[in-house]
BABA-590537 format. One record per residue: residue in three letters; x, y, z of N, C-alpha, C, CB in turn. Coordinates in pm, whole numbers, plus 32768, in hexadecimal, padded with zeros to 4 digits. Glycine has a CB too. Example, Ala and Ser with C-alpha at 12.3 -4.5 7.8 and 13.67 -1.06 7.14 Angstrom:
<kekes>
Ala85277DC7830C84CE7E3E830C85287EB6830C846B7E418389;Ser85057F1F82C485577F9682CA850A8003831385807FC4823C;
</kekes>
This chain:
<kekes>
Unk80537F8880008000800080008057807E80007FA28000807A;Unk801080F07FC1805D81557FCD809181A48044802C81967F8F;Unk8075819680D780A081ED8133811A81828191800D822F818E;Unk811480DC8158817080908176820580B881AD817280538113;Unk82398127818E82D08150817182B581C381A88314815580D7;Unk825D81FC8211824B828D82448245828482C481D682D88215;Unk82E182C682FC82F382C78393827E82E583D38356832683C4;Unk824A82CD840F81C783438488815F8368841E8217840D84DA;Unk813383FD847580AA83FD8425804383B6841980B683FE83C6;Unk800A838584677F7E8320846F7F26836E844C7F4D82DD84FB;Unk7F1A840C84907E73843F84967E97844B83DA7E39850C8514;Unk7F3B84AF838B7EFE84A983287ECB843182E67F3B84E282EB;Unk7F2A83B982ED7F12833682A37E52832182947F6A82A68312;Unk7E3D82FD832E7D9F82F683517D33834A82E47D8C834083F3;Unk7D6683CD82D57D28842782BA7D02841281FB7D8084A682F5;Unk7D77841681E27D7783EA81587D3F835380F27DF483F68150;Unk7D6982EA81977D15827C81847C818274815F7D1F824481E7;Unk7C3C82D081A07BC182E2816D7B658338811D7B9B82DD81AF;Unk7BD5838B80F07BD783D980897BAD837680107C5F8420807D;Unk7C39832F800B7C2F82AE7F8E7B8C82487FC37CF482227F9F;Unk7B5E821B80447AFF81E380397A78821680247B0781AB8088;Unk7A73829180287A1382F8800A79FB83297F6A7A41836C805C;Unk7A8483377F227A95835A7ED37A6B84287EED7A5282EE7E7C;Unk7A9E842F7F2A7A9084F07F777B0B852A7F5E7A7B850A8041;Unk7B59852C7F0C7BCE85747EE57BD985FA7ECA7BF885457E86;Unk7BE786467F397BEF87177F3A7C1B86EE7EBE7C74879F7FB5;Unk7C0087A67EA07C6B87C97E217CE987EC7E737C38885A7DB2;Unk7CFA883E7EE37D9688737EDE7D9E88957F887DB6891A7E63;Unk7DF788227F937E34880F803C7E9D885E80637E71877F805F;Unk7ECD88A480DB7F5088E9813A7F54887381A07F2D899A8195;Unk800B88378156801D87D581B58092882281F9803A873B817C;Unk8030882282978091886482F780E9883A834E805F889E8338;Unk81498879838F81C0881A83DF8240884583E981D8879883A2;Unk82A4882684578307883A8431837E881683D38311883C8471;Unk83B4885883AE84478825834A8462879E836F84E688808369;Unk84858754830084AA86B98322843A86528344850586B5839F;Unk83DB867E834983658618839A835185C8832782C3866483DC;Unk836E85CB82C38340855A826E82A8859481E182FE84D582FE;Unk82C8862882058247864E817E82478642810D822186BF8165;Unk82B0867080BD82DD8612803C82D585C58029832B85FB8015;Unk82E78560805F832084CD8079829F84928052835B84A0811F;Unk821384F680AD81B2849280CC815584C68057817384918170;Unk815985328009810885877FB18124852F7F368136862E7FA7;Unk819384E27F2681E684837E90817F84227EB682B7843A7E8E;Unk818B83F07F18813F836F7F3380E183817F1B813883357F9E;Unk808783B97F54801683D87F4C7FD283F57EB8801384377F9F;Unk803984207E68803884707DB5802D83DD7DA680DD84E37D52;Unk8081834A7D9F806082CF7D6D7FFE82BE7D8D809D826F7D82;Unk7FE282C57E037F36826C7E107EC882AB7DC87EEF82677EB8;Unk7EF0832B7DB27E7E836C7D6B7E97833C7CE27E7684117D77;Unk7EE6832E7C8C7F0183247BFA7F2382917BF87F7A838A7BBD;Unk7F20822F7C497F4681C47C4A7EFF816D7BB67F2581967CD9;Unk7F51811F7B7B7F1480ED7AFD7E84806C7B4C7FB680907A88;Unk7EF5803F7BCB7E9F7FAF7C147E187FE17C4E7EFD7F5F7CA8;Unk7DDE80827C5A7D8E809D7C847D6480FF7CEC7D7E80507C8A;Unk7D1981637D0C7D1981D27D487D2981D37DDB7CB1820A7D25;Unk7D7581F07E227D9581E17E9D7DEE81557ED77D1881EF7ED6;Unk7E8181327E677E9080B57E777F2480EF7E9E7E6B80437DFA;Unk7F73810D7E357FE7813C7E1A804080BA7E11801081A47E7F;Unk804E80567DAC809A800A7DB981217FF47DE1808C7FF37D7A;Unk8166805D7D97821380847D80823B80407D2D827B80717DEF;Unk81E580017CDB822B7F7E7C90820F7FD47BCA81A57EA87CC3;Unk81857FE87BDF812980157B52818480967AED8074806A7B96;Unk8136805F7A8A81C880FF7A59817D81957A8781EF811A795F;Unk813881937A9C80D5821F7AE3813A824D7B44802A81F57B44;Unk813781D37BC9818581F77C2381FD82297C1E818C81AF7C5B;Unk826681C77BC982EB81CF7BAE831382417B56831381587B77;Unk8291826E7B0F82C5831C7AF4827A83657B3E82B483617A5A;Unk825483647B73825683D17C1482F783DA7C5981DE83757CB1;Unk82EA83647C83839783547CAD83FB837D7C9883CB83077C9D;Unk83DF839F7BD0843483CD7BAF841884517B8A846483887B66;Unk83CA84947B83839984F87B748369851C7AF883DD853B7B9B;Unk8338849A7AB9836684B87A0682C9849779CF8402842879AC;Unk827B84677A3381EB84827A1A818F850B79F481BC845A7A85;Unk81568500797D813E856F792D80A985B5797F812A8538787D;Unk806D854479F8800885A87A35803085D67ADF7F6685557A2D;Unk80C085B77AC3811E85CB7B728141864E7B6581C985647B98;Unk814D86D77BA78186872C7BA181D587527C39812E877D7B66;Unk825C874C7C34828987497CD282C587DE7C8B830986AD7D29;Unk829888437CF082EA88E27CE78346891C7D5D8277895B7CDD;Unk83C189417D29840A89387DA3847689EE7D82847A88767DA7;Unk84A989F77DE684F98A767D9685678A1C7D6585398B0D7DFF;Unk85A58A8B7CE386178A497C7E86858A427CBE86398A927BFC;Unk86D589F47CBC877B89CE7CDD878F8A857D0787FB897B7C25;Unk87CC8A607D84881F8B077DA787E98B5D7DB488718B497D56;Unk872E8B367DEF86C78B9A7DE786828B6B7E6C86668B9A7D56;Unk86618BF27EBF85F68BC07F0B856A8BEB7F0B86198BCC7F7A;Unk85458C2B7EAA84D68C4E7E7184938C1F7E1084DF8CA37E59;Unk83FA8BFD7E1E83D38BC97D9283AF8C627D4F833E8B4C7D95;Unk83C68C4A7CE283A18D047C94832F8CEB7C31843F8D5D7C1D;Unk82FB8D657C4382AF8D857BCF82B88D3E7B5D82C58DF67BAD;Unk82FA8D377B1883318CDA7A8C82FC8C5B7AAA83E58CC87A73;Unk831C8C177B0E82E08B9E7B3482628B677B3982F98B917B8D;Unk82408BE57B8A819B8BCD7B9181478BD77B2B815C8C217BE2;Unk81808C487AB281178C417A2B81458BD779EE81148CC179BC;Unk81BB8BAB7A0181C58B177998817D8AAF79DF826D8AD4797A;Unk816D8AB77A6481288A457A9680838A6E7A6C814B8A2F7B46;Unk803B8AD27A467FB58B187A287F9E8AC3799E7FBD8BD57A16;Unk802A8B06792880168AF778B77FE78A3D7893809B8B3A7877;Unk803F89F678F78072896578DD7FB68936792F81428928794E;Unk7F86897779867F0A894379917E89896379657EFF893D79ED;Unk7E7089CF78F27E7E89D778797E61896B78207EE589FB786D;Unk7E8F890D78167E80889077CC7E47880B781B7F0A88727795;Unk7E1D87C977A27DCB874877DE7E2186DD78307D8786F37761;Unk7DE186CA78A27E31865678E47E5885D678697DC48611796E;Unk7ED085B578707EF3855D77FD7EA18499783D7FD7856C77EC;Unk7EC1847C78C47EAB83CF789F7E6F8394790E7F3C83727883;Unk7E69842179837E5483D27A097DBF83FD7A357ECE83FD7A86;Unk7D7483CB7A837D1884077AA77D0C84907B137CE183A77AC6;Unk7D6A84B67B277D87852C7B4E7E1F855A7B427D5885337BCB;Unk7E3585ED7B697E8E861B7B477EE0864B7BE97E5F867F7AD8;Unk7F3986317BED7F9A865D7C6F7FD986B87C6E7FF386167C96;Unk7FC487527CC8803987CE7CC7802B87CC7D56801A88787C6F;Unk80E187997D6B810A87CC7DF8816388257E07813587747E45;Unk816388957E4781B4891E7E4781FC89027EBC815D89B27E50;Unk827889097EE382B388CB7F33835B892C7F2782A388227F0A;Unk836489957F9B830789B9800382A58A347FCD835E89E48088;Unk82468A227FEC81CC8AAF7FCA81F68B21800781288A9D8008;Unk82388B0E806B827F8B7D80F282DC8BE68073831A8B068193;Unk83048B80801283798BCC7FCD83298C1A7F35840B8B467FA0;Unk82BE8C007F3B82A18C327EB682998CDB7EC082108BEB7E7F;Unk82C38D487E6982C28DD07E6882338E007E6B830C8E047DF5;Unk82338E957EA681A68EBD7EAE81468EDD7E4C81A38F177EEA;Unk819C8F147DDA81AB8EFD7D4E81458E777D05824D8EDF7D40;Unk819D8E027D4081578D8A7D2880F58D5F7D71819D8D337D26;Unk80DF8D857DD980768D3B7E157FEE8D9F7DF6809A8D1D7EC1;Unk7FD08E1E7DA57F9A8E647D6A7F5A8E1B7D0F7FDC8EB97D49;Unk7FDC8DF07CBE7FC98DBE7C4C7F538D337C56805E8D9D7C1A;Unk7F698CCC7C917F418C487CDC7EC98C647CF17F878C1D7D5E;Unk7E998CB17D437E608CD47D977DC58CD37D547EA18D4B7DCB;Unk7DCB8D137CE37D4C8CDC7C5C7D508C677C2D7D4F8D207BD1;Unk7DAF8BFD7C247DA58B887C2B7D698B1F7C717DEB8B7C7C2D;Unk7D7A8B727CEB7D5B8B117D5C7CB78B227D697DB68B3B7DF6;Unk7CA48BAA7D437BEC8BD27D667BBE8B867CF07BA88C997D5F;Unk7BFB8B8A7C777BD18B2A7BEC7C078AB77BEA7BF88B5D7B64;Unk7C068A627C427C5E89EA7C357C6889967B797C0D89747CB8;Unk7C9289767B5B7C9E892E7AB47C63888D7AF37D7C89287A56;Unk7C08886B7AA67BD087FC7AB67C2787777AEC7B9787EB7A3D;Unk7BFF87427B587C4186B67B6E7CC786BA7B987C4186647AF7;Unk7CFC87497BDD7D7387617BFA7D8787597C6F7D9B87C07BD4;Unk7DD087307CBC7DE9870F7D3B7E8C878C7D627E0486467D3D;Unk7E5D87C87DC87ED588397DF67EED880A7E867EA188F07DF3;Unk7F7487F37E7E7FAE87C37F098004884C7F41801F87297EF4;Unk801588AF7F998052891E7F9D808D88F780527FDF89B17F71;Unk812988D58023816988A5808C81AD893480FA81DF883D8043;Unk8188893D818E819D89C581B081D68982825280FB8A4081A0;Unk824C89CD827B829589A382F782418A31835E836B89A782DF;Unk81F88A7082F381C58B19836681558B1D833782148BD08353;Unk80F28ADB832F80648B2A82F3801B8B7C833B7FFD8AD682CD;Unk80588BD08395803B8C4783F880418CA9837980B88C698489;Unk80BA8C96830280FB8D1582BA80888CFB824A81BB8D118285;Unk803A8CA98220801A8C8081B57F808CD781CE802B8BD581A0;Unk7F3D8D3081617EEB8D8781517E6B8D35816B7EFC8DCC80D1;Unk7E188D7F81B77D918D0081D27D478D2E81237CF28D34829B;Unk7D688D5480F77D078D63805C7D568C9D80237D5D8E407FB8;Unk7DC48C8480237E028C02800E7DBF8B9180787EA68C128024;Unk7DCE8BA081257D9C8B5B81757D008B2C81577DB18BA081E4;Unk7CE08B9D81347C368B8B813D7BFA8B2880B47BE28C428130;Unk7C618B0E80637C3A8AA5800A7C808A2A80067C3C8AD07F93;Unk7CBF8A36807A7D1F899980757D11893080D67DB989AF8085;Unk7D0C88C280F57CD6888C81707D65887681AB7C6D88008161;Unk7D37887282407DF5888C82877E07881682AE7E1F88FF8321;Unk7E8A87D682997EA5875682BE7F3A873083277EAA87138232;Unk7F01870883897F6D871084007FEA86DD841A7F4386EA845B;Unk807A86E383F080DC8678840E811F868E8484813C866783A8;Unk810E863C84F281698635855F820B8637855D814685C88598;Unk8250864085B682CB861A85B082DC858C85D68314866D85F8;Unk832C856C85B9835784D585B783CA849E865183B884C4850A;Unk8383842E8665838D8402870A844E83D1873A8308834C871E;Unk849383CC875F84C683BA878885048331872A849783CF87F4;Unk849682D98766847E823D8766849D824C86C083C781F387A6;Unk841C826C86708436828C85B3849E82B5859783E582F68563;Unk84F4830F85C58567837E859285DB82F985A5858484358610;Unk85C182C88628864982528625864781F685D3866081FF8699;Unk85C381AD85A585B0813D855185C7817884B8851980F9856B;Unk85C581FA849E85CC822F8406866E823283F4857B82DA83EB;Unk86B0825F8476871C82648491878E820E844F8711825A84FD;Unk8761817B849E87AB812084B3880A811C844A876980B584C6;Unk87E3811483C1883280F68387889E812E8355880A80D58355;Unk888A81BB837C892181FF8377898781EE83F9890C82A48366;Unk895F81C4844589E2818E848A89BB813B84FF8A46820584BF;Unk8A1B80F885278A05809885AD8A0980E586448A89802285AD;Unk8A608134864D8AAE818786A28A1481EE86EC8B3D81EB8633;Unk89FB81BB8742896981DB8794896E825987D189448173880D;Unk8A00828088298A0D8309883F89F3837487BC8A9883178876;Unk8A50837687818A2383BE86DD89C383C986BE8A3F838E866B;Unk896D834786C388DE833E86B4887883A386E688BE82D186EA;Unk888F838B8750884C83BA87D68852848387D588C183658872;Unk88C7847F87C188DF84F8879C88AE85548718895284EE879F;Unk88DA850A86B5887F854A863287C98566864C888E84C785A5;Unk87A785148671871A84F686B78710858E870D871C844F8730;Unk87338587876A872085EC87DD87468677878B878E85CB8872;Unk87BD86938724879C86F486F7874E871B86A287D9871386E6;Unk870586CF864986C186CE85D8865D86F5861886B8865E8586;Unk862B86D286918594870B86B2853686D3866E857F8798869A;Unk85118663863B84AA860985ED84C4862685558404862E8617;Unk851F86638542853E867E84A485C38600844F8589873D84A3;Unk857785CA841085C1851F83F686358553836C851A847883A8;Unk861385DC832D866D860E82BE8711863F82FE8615869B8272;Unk86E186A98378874886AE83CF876D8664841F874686F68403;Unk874386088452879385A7847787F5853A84078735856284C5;Unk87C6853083A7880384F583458896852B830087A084F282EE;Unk886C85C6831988DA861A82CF8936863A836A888C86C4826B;Unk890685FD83BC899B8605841489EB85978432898B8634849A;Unk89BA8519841F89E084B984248A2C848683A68985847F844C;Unk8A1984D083308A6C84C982C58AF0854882C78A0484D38243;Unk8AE4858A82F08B1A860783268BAE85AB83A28A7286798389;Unk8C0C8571833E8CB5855C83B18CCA859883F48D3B85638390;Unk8CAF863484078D0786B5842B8C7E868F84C88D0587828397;Unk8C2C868384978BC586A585058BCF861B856C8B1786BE84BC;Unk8C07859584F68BB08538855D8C76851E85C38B3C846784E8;Unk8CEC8566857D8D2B856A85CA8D3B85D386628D738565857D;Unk8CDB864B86388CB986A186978C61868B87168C8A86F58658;Unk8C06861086DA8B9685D987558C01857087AA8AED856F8705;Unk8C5D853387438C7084E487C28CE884FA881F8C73845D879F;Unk8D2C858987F68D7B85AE885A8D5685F988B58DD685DA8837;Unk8CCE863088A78C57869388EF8C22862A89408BD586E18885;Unk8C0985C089498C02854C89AE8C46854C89FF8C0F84DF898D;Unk8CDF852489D98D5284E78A2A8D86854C8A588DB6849489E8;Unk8D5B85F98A518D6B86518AA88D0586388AFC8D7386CC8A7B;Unk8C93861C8AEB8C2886298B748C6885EF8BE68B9285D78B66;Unk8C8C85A18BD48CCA84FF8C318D4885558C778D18844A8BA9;Unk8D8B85838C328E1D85A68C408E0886618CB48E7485B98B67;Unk8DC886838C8A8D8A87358CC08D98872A8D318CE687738CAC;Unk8D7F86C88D968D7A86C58E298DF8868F8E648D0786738E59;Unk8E88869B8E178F0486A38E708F2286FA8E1A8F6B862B8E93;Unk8F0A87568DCC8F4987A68D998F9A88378E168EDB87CB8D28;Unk8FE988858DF58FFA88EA8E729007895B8DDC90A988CF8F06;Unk90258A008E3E90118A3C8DE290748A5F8D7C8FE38A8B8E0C;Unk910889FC8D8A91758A218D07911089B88C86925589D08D2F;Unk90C289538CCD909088FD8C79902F89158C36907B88A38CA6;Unk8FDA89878C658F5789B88C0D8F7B8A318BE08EC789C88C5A;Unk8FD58A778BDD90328AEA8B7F906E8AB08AF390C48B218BDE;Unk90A78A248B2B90FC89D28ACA908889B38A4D914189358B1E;Unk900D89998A8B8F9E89638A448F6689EA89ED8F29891B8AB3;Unk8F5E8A528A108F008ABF89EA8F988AFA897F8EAE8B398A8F;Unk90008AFC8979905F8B0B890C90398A9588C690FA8B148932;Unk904A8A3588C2903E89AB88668FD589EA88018FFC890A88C2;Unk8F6A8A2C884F8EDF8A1888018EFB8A9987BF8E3E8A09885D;Unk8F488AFF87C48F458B5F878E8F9B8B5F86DA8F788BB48801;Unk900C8AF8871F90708ABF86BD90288A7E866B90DA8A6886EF;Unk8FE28A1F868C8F4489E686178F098A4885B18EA589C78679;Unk8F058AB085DB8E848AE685D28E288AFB85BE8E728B0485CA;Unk8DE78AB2864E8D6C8AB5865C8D0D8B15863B8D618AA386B9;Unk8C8F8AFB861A8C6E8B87861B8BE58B5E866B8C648BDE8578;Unk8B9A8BC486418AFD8BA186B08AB88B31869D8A7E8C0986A1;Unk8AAB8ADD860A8A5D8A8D86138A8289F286398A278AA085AC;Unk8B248A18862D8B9689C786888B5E89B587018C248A1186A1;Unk8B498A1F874C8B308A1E87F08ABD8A26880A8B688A828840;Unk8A518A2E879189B98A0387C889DC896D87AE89178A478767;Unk8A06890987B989F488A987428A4F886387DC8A3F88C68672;Unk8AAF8898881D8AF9886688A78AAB888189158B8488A788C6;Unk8A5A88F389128A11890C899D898488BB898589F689C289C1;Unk894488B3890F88F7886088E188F487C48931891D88608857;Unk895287A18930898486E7893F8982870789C08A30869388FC;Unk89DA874889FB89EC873F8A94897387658AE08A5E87998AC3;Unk892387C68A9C887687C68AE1883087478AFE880688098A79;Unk885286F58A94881986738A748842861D8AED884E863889E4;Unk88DB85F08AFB891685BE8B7A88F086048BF589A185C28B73;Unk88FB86538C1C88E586A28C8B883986898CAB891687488C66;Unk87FE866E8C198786864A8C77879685B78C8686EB86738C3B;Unk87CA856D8C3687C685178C6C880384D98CF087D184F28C24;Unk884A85288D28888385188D9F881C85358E2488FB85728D9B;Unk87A885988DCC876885CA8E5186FF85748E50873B86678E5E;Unk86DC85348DD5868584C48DD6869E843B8E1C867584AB8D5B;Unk870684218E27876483B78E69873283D78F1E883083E18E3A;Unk875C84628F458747848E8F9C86B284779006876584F28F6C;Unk868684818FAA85FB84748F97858983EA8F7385F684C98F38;Unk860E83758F6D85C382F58F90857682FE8EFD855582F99031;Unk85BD83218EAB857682F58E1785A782888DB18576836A8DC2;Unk8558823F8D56859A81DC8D6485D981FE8CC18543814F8D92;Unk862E817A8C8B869D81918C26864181D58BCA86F281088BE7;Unk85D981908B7F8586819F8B13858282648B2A84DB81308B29;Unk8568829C8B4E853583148B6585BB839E8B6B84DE82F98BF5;Unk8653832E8B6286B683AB8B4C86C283878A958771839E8BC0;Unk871584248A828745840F8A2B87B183D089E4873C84488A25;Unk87EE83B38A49886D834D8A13884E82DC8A86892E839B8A1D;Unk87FC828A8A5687FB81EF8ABF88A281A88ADA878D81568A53;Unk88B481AF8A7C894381558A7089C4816F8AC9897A816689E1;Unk89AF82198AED8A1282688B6889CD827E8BCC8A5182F68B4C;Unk898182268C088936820E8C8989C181F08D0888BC81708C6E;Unk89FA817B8CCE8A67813E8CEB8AE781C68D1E8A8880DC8C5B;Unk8B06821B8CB78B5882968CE48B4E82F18D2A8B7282CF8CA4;Unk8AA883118D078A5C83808D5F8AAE83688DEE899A83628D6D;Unk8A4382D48E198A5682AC8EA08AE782CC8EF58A40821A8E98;Unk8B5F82B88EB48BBE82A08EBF8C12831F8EC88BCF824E8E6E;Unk8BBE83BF8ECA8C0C841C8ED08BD384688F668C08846E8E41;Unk8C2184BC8F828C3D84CE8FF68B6F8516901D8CE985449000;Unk8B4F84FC90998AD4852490C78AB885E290A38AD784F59177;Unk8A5F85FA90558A1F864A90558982867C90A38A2A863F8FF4;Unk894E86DE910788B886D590F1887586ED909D887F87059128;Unk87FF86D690C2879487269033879987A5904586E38708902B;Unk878B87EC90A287C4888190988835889C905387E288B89110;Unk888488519074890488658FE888D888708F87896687FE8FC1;Unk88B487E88F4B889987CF8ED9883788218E99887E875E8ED5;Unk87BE88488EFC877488A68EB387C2892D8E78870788CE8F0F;Unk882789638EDB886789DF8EAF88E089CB8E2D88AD8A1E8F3B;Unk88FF89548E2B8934894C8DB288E0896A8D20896488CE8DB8;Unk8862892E8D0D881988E68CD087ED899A8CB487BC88578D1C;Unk87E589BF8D2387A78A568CF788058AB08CAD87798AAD8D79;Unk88918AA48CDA88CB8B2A8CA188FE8AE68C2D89418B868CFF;Unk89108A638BFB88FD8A3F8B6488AC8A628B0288E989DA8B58;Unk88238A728B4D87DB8A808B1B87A18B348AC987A48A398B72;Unk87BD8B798B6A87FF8BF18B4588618C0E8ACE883D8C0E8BAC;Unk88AB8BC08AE189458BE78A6C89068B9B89D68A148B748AB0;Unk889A8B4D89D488778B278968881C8B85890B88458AB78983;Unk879E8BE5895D87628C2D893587958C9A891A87178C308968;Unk87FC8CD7894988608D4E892288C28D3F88B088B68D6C8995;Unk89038CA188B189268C89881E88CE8C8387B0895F8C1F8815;Unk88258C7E87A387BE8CA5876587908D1686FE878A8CAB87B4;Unk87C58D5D877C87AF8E1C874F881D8DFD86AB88268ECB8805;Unk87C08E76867588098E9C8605880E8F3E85F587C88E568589;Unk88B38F5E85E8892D8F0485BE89328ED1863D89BE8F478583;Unk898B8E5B865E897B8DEC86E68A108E54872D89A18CF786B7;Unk8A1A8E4787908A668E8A87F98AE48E2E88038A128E99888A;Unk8B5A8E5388368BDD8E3B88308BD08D98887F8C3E8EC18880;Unk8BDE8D1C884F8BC38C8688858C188C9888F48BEB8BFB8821;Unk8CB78CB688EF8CFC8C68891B8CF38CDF89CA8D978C4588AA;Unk8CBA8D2C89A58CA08DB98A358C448D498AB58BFD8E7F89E6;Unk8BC98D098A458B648CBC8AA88BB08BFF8AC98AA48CB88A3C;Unk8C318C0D8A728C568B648A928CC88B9A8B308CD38AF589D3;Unk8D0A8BD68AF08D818C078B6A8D318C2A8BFE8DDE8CAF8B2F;Unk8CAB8C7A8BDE8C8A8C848C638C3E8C278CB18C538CE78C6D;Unk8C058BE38C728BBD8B888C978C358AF58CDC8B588B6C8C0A;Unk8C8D8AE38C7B8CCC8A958CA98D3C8A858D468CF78A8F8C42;Unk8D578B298D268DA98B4C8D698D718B4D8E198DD48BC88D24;Unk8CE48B888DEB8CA68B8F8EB68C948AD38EA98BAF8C138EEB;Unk8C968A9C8E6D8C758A0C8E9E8CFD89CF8EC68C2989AC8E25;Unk8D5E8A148ED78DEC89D58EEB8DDE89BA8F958E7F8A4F8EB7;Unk8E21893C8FAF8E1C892B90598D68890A90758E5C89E490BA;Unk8D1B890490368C7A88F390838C67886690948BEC892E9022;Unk8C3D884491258C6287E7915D8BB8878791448CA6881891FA;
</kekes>
């Protein structure tokens, strides 16, 4: 079936399921969500089951319908994206996408336009669209993929039905994971920064520079509590000699938020399943006693130093690593 190969997402899966048993197909959906959740992913799929040769609401992956969706080379598929080295869809785009619907659907029983991201189309263009969408072209199906539909004009909202994508669980992000590496800390880590986003987690785990950065950002956590202060001077030059820059040190204070709670979770009689790194349960234990008042005040002024590396332009990293590190020297 077509939603077979789609991390999460039940309510949409559900939703669409009975679309196909109803035969109730909107003309033109806002699939909403954050970056990475899988909307593309699930809008292709969804384009087979609709054009499927085996039948309406099937999506084989096998049929040649499907397999040019896949490839993008199906003459009633339209995937719109901005051009190589662009983050805008432009004007130009949008009347060729007008002109091209315009003409008779060539073979399928409906026709597929997914705009992907809609967030990016110019104001220009979404002008343009915008009579499209009130005139829909017969038998056309509009998928309009949006990470903000706060920004998106309710004259667009008010004709599109809104469709919900969650972020993706922990549990999903590891199993999508797996197969880029064995190494569970790494894991664990790409995960926790990605924030349910399975694209960024992917692109850090392919990312050497990064996945050598997570795991010496570990084996400092462990190491931080005999450090003295020629040793966290020694450290804050190292990182300068790198050079690091801010998203360097969101990306270190990031991980260690992660440990630190998991330490206070430990603290706290919680069990493995529920930290973020299960596998350094074993190390946690094994470093010198902290309270939860500690730990909470750690956990906070990370957290602090994370939202200030935020601001744009982001504020001097290595001002909030030196100080932070430095009052934790000797804390017992």
């Amino acid at each position: 079936m077509w939603y077979e190969n789609i991390i999460g997402q039940e309510q949409a899966i559900e939703h669409f399921q009975r679309v196909f048993k109803n035969n109730r197909l909107n003309h033109a959906y806002i699939f909403q969500g954050g970056e990475g959740v899988g909307k593309k992913e699930f809008s292709i799929y969804l384009s087979q089951a609709i054009l499927c040769d085996q039948g309406f609401g099937l999506g084989c992956g096998k049929c040649s319908s499907c397999l040019r969706v896949k490839n993008q080379t199906h003459p009633d598929f339209i995937l719109l994206e901005p051009l190589e080295q662009r983050k805008t869809i432009s004007i130009e785009q949008i009347r060729s996408l007008i002109s091209r619907l315009s003409r008779r659907i060539h073979q399928g029983r409906k026709r597929l336009v997914i705009i992907n991201p809609f967030d990016a189309v110019t104001d220009q263009g979404v002008n343009a669209f915008l009579k499209t969408l009130e005139e829909p072209p017969e038998d056309t199906v509009f998928i309009l993929i949006s990470s903000n539909p706060v920004a998106i004009r309710a004259t667009i909202l008010s004709r599109c039905q809104l469709i919900h994508f969650r972020a993706l669980t922990k549990k999903e992000m590891k199993a999508f994971l797996l197969e880029e590496t064995a190494d569970l800390n790494l894991l664990n880590s790409a995960i926790a920064l990605a924030a349910g986003n399975k694209e960024q987690a992917l692109s850090f785990l392919r990312d050497q520079e990064m996945r050598k950065n997570i795991s010496a950002i570990i084996d400092w956590f462990f190491q931080e509590e005999n450090w003295n202060l020629e040793d966290r001077g020694n450290w804050i030059d190292a990182r300068e000699k790198d050079n690091w820059n801010w998203e360097d040190y969101q990306v270190f204070w990031q991980i260690w938020s992660s440990m630190y709670r998991d330490r206070l979770l430990i603290e706290l009689g919680s069990q493995s399943d529920q930290l973020n790194y299960p596998d350094l349960r074993g190390r946690y234990e094994a470093m010198k006693a902290k309270s939860i008042l500690q730990l909470n005040r750690r956990i906070q002024e990370i957290q602090k130093a994370i939202g200030l590396l935020s601001v744009r332009p982001p504020r001097n990293p290595i001002v909030f690593a030196e100080a932070i590190l430095m009052n934790w020297n000797g804390e017992s």
